[in-house]
Every structure is written in structure tokens, then in C-alpha cells.
C-alpha positions as CSV (number, residue, x, y, z in Angstrom):
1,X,128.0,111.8,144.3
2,X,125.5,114.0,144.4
3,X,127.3,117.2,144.3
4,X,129.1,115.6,141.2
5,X,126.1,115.7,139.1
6,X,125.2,118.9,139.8
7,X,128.4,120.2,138.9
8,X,128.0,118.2,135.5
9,X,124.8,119.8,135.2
10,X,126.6,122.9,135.2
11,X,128.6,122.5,132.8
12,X,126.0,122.0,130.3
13,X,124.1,124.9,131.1
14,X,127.0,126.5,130.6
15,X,128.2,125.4,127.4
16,X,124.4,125.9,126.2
17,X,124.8,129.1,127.2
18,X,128.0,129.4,125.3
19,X,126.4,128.1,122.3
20,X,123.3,130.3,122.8
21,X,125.1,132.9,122.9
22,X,127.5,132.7,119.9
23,X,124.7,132.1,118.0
24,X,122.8,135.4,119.2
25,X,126.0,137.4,118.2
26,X,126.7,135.4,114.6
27,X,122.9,136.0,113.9
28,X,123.0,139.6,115.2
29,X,125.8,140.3,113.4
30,X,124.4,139.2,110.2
31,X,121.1,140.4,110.6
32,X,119.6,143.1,108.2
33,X,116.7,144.9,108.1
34,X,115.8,143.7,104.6
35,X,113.7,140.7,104.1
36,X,116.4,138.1,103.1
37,X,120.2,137.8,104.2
38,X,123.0,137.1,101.6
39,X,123.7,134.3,103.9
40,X,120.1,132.8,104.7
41,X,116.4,133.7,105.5
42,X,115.5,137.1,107.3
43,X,116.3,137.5,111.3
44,X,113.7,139.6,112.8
45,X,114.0,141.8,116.5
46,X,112.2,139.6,117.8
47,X,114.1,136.3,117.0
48,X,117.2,138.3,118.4
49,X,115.3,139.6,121.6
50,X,113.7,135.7,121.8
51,X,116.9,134.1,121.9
52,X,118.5,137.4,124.4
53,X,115.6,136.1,127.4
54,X,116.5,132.7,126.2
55,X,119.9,133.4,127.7
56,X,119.5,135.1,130.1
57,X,116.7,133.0,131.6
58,X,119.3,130.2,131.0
59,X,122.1,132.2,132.9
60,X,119.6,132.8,135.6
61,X,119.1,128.9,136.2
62,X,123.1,128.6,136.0
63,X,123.4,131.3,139.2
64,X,120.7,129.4,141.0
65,X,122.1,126.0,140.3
66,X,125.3,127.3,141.7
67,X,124.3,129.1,144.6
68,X,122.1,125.7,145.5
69,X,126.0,124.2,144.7
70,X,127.6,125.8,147.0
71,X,124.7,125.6,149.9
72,X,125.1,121.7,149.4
73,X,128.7,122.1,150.2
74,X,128.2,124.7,153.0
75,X,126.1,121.9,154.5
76,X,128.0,119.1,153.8
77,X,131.0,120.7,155.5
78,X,129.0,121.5,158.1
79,X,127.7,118.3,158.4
80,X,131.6,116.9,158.7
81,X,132.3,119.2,160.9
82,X,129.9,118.1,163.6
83,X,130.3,114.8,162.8
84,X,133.9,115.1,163.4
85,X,133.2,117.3,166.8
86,X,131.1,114.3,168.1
87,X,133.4,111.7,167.3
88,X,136.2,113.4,169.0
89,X,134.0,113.8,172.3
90,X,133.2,110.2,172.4
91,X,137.0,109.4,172.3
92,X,137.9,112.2,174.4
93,X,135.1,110.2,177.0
94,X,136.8,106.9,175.9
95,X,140.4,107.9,176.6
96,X,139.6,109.2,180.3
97,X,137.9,106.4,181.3
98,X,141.0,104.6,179.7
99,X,143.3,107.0,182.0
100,X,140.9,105.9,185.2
101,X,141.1,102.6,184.8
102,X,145.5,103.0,184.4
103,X,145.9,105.2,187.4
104,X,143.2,102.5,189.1
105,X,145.2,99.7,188.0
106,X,148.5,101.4,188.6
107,X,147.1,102.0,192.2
108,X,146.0,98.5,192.7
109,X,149.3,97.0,191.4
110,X,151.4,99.3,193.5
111,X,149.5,97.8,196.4
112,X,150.1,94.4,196.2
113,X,154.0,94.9,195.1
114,X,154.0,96.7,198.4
115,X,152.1,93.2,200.1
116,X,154.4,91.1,198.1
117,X,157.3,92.6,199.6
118,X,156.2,92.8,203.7
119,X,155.7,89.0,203.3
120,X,159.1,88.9,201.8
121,X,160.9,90.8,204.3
122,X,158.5,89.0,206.8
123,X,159.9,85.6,205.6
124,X,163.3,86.6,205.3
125,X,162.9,87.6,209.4
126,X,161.3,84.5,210.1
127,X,164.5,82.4,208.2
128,X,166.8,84.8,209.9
129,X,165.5,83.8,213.2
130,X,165.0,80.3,212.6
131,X,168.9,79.9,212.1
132,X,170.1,82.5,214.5
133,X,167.9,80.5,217.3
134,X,169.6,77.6,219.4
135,X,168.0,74.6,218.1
136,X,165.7,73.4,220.7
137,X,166.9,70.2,223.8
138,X,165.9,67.1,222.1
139,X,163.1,65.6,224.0
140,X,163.5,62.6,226.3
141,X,161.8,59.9,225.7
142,X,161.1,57.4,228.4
143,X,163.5,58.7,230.9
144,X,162.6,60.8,233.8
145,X,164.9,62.4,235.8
């Protein structure tokens, strides 16, 4: 926003300076050494040489106000720039640990599918047995022999 009135600023130095100017070079260009002008009162050196410093002083503001321009953006790009390079460290940070806690997780997960299937092959042993094995003499009760 800032940089935006500045410009504007600018721009009507500028077109003062236009107008300055043009009316340096009409007056110049009608000025006579007699006392009075066809066209209107007498234009002295001086007035000429008045309004010349005028200008220039006023083209002098214009370079400084756009050097002071372009500084501001030189800065403000800057600015972004660092802005953007801290940014991109912090999710740069943020996506390792991200990438730690996957291969973690992955780690952890592998483990227990590796758990998960001992006690499944465990069980499936202990089934295999249980109906591979001769069922046990029923007990007698009462009797002795």
C-alpha cells in the first residue's frame, strides 16, 4: 500500500514537471527583450532562470523519490525472501519429524504383524495337534481294577 502511494506521488511530480516545463519553453519561446510581449506582460532572465531551478529542483525530488522507490522494493523483496527461506526450514523440520514418526510407526506395525502371525501359526500347531492326538482313556469312575 505503501509503495502504491509513492508511485502516485510520482506521477505528480512528474506531470508538474511536465507542466513546468512546457511552460518554461512557451514562455522562453515568446520572451523578448523589449519591455512588453505582443502576447502579454514582459518575461525577464530571471523569471526564465527561476522557473529552470524550479525544475530541476523538482526533477531532483523525482530521482530521489524513485531511488527511495526502488530501495522500498529492494527491501520488501528481501524481506519475502527471508520470510519465504524461514518458512520452508520450519516445514522442511516438520516433514522429517513426519518421516520419523512413519518409518517409527511402519517399524512398530511391522512388529506386531510379525506377533500376530507366530500366535497364528502357534494356534494353528496347537489345533493340528489337538486333532492329530488320540483322544485320551475316559476315566473310570468308581471301579478299580
Amino acid at each position: 500500500m505503501r509503495l502504491r502511494e509513492e508511485e502516485h506521488k510520482c506521477q505528480l511530480q512528474q506531470h508538474e514537471i511536465a507542466a513546468l516545463r512546457s511552460q518554461v519553453q512557451s514562455q522562453a519561446s515568446h520572451a523578448t527583450p523589449a519591455a512588453f510581449t505582443p502576447s502579454g506582460p514582459f518575461i525577464s532572465q530571471q523569471t526564465l532562470q527561476t522557473l529552470e531551478t524550479q525544475v530541476s529542483h523538482l526533477e531532483l525530488r523525482l530521482a530521489r523519490r524513485e531511488g527511495e522507490l526502488m530501495s522500498a522494493i529492494d527491501e520488501g523483496r528481501a524481506a519475502s525472501k527471508l520470510e519465504r527461506a524461514r518458512l520452508e526450514a520450519i516445514h522442511r523440520q516438520e516433514l522429517r519429524e513426519k518421516d520419523e514418526q512413519l518409518v517409527k510407526f511402519q517399524s512398530e506395525l511391522e512388529q506386531l504383524v510379525y506377533a500376530l502371525r507366530q500366535w497364528q501359526e502357534a494356534a494353528y500347531e496347537a489345533q493340528k495337534q489337538a486333532k492329530v492326538a488320540p483322544p485320551p482313556p475316559p476315566l473310570a469312575l468308581g471301579r478299580a481294577e
